[in-house]
C-alpha positions as CSV (number, residue, x, y, z in Angstrom):
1,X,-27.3,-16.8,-54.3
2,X,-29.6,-17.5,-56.9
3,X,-32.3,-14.6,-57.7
4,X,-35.9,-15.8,-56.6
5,X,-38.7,-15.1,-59.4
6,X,-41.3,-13.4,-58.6
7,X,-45.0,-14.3,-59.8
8,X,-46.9,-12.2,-61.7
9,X,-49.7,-12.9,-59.9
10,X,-48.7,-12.0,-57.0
11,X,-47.4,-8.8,-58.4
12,X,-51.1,-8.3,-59.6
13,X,-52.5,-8.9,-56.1
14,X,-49.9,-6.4,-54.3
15,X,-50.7,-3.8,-57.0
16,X,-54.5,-4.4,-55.9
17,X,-54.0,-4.5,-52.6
18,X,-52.2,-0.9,-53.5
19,X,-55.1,0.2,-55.0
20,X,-57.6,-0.7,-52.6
21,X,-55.8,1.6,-50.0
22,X,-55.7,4.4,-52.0
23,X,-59.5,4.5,-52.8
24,X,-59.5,4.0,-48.7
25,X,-57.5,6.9,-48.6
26,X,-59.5,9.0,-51.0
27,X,-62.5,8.5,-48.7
28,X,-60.7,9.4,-45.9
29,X,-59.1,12.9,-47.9
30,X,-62.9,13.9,-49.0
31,X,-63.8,13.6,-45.1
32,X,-60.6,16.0,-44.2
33,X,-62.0,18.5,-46.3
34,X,-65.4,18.4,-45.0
35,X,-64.0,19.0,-41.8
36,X,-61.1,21.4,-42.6
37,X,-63.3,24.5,-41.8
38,X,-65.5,23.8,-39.6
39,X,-63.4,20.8,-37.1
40,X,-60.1,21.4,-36.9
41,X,-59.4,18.9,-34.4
42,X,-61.6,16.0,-36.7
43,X,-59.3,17.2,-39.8
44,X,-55.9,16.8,-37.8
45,X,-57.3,13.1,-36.0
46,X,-58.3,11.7,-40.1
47,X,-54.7,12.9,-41.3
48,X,-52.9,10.9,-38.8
49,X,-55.4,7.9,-39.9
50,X,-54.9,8.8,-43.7
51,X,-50.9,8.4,-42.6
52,X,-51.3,5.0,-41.0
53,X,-53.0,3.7,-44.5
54,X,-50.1,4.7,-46.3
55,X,-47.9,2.9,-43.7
56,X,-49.8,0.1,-44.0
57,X,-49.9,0.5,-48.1
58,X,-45.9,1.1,-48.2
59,X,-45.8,-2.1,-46.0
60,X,-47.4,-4.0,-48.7
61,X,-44.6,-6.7,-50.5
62,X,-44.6,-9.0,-52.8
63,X,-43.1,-11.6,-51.2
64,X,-46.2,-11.4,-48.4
65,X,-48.9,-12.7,-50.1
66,X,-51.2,-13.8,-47.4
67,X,-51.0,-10.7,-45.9
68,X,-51.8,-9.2,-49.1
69,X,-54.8,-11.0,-49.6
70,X,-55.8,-10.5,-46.2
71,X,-55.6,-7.0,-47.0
72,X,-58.0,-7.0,-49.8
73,X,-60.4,-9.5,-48.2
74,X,-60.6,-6.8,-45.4
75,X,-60.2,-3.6,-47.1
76,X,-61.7,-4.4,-50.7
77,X,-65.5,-4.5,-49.0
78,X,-64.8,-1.4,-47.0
79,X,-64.4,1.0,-49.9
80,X,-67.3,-0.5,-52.0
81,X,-69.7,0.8,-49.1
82,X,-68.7,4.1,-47.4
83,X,-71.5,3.8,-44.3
84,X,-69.4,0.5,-44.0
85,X,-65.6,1.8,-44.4
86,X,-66.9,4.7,-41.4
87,X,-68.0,2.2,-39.8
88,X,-65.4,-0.3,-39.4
89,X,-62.9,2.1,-39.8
């Protein structure tokens, strides 16, 4: 079986993609500790959210690149405008 090369491109894109979700994921960290003190049950409901971005960021491959632009199309807008990431988050 003959090894099938990968673009760099779309190496580029996933790495973005990878990116993307971990600014989503710093948003959703500051709001944990906002919470921490004062909503326990708030902190606990954003962790499990937090954990499904990094699902969805380990699910991320290379050889999915329409799902990987799909996720920046639909997550790069989100994390440029917080008021929009809570909102369609």
């Amino acid at each position: 079986m003959a090894e099938q090369e990968t673009s760099y491109d779309a190496i580029v894109r996933v790495e973005i993609a990878i990116e993307i979700l971990n600014q989503a994921r710093v948003i959703v960290i500051a709001r944990i500790y906002e919470h921490e003190g004062t909503n326990a049950g708030a902190a606990e409901a954003l962790r499990r959210r937090r954990r499904d971005l990094i699902e969805l960021q380990q699910s991320i491959r290379v050889a999915d690149l329409d799902g990987t632009e799909n996720h920046i199309a639909v997550w790069g807008p989100r994390v440029q405008d917080e008021a929009r990431f809570w909102a369609e988050f």
